[in-house]
Phi, psi and omega in degrees: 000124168276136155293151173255142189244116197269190177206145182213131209102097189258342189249207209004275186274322189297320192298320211259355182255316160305319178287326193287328185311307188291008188190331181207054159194103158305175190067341178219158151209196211248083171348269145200168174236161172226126166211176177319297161324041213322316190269329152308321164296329227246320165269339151299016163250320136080063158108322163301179176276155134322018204306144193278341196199163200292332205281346136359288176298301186277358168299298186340105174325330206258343170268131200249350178194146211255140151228142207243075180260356182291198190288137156345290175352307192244357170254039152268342179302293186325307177296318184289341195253353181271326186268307147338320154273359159070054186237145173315146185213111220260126179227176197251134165314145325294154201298313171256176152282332186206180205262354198250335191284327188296311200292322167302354188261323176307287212306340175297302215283306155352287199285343217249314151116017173221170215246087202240320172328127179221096172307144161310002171303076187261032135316304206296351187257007204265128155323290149341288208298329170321314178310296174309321204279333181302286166353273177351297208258001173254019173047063166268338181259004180085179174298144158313109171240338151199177201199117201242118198257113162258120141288108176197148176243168165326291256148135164286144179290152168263038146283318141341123151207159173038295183243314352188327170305319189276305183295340197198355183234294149001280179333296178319304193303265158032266202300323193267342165289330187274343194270298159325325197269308273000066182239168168254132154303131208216344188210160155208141152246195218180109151243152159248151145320163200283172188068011184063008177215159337318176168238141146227144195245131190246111161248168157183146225273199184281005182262335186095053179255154182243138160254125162248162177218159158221124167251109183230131194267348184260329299256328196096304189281326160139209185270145207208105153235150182208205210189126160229128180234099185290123152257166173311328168246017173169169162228159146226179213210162163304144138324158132342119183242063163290116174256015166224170149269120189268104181300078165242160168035088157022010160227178221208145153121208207258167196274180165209131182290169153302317179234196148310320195271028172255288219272353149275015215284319171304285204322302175295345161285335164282317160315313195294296209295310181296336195267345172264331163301313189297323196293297198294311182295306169126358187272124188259134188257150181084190165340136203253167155286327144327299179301322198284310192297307169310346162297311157339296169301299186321315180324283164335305158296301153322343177256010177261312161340296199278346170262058175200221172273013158105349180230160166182154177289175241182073173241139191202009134081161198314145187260104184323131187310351190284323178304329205310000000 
């Protein structure tokens, strides 16, 4: 049986989900989408329906489950209006605008005693990142002692302002880090470089394992994220993620895209297809609403950090028996 599948959201990543729905994840298809942008919906749907406004769409007989690309803003209504309707739901990082709008989202999917939520944190679904986690847990390294995160883009959009390096780029390292150790974070410090950038950031978790991160949003050079995980007997790390090497003018190595969505295109393709196994089985897979609101909490706190002394405890309070 295929599911039918809505979009909500059109640009960027809603454009990049509709195409993946339409062409390489078997089992679903692509229904219809909505977004503010009539004409931009109207070409990303290439044959779908339109729906004029979201809540339209998740009402719709013919849709069996929601993906969630619109602006930050709007996905704590949406996700709250999809577990009212008791429909499965894929929503795109962050779960809120904020960490009290996210908790509100828990505490619904909470009353409502089933699990329809799935956050966008589509590392976890990245080969590389699976690998390292496989290592990890088959204790080939010894115990975890540290685990070191670069995050870096060309340039910030210029919608970026003010903590938004933390809040909104930050947030992956957040999740693939509590995801890779499986520990909680309990501290973070926080410095910026001069000019408020790179940031680097320091946690660590209830095991006394240390994360470190640099987040530099300018970087220039293209998009670049990587990994290093130190055990007590050995570390990996991501590979290069090139699938060729380039020779030209006398110098040689590897590429880097402009953005994210080249150098995840798998991850997010595997993100569909497991999250369309999950929806038909009822088994949930990826990122949790729980995982989203805490990614969040945390965010928050570290940019409160950095407009203060730079340190701070790490609290987002007990994890509903619905996560376990």
């Amino acid at each position: 049986m295929s599911i039918g599948i809505g979009v909500i959201g059109t640009g960027v990543m809603g454009a990049e989900h509709a195409r993946i729905l339409r062409h390489e994840t078997p089992g679903a298809h692509l229904v219809g989408v909505c977004d503010a942008d009539a004409a931009r919906a109207q070409a990303v749907a290439s044959g779908a329906a339109v729906f004029s406004d979201p809540q339209s769409l998740i009402a719709s007989d013919r849709i069996d489950a929601i993906v969630i690309a619109s602006p930050d803003a709007t996905h704590a209504a949406l996700t709250r209006a999809c577990i009212e309707a008791g429909k499965p739901v894929l929503c795109e990082k962050p779960l809120a605008s904020s960490a009290a709008d996210a908790l509100d989202v828990v505490q619904a999917e909470v009353v409502l005693g089933r699990r329809l939520i799935q956050v966008g944190y589509m590392r976890r679904f990245d080969p590389g990142y699976q690998q390292i986690k496989r290592v990890k847990d088959a204790g080939e390294l010894g115990g975890p002692v540290l685990l070191h995160n670069v995050h870096r883009n060309v340039r910030a959009p210029e919608w970026f302002n003010g903590s938004m390096a933390i809040t909104n780029s930050f947030v992956h390292e957040i999740d693939i880090s509590r995801w890779l150790l499986g520990t909680e974070m309990v501290s973070a410090h926080v410095e910026a470089g001069p000019g408020g950038e790179p940031l680097m950031i320091t946690m660590k978790t209830d095991k006394n394992e240390i994360v470190s991160t640099e987040v530099f949003v300018n970087a220039s050079y293209g998009y670049h994220v990587h990994v290093e995980l130190v055990g007590r007997q050995g570390t990996v790390s991501l590979a290069p993620a090139s699938l060729t090497l380039v020779n030209r003018d006398r110098a040689g190595g590897h590429s880097y895209p402009d953005n994210w969505v080249p150098r995840f295109e798998e991850a997010y393709r595997r993100q569909m297809a497991e999250w369309v196994g999950a929806v038909k089985s009822g088994a949930p897979v990826g990122a949790s609403a729980w995982d989203g609101y805490v990614a969040s909490a945390i965010a928050e706190q570290i940019s409160e950090a950095l407009a203060g002394n730079g340190e701070t405890p790490l609290r987002y309070g007990p994890r509903p028996s619905l996560y376990d």
